[in-house]
C-alpha positions as CSV (number, residue, x, y, z in Angstrom):
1,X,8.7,-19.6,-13.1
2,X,10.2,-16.9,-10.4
3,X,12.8,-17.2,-7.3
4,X,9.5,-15.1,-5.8
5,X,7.0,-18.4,-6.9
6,X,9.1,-20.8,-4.3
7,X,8.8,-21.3,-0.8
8,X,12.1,-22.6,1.2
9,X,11.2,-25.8,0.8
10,X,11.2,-25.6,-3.5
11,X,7.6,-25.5,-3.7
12,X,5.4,-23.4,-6.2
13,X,2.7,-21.1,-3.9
14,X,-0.8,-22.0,-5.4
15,X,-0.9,-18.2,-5.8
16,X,1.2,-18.7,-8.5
17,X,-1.5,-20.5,-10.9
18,X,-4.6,-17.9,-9.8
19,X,-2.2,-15.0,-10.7
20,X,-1.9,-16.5,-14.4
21,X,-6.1,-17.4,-14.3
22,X,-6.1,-13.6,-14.0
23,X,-4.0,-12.7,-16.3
24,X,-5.3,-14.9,-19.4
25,X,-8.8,-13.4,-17.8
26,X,-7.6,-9.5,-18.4
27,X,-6.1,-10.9,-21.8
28,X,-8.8,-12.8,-23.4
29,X,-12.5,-11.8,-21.5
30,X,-11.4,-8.0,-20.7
31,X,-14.8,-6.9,-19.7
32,X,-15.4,-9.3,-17.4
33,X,-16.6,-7.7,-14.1
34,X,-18.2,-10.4,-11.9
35,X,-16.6,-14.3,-12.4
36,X,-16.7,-18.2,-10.4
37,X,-14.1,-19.8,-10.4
38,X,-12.2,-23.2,-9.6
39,X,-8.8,-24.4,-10.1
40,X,-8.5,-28.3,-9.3
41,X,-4.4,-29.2,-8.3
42,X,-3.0,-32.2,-10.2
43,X,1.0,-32.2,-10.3
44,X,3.3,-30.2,-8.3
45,X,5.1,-28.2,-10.5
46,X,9.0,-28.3,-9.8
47,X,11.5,-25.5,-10.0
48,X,12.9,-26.8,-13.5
49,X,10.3,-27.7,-14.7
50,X,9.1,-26.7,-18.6
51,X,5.7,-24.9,-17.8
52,X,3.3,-24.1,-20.2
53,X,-0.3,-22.0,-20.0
54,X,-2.8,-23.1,-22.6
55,X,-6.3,-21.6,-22.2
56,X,-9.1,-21.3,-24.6
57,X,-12.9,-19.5,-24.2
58,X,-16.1,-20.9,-25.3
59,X,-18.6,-17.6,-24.8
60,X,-18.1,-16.6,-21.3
61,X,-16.5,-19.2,-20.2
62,X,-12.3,-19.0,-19.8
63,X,-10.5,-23.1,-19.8
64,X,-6.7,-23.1,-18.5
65,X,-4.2,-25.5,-17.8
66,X,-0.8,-25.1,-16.8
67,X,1.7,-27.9,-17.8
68,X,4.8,-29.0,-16.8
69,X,6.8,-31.9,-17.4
70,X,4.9,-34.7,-15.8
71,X,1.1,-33.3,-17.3
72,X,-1.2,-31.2,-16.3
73,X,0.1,-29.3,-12.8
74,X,-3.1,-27.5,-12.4
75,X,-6.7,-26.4,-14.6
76,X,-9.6,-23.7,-14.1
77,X,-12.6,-23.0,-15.4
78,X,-13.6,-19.4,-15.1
79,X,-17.2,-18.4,-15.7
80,X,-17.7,-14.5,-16.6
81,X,-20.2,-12.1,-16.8
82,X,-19.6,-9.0,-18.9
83,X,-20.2,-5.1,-18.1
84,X,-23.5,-4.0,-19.1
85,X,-22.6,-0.8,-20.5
C-alpha cells in the first residue's frame, strides 16, 4: 500500500482496489475491450496491514480478492469480452 492510497483520516480510497481489478485485467485478459464489473467491500484495509491480490480466470471471466489481515478486504468479478480482430 501507498502514502497516495490514504485519506487524512488512515483510510484506503476505494479507488485503490479498482486500480488493481485493472491491472490484473491488462495482465491476465489483455484483449479485453468491453467488461461489467462489481467489487463488493468486506474489511477495511488498514495502513499496516499485509495485503495480498489473488485473482484467477475461468474463460472470460477475471475473480479477485484482495486480503489483508482480517480476510478478505474487498472481491470482483469482471466479465470480458475480447476484440474481434
Amino acid at each position: 500500500m501507498r502514502a497516495v492510497d490514504l485519506d487524512v483520516l488512515g483510510h484506503v480510497n476505494n479507488a485503490v482496489h479498482w486500480a488493481a481489478v485493472e491491472d490484473e485485467l491488462a495482465r491476465l485478459l489483455p484483449h479485453a475491450v468491453s467488461v461489467e464489473a462489481e467489487c463488493e467491500y468486506r474489511v477495511a484495509m488498514e495502513p499496516d496491514d499485509d495485503v495480498q491480490l489473488r485473482s484467477i480466470v475461468e474463460g472470460s471471466v477475471l475473480r479477485t480478492w484482495i486480503t489483508g489481515d482480517r480476510g478478505p478486504c474487498a472481491s470482483s468479478v469482471v466479465r470480458a469480452q475480447a476484440s474481434s480482430r
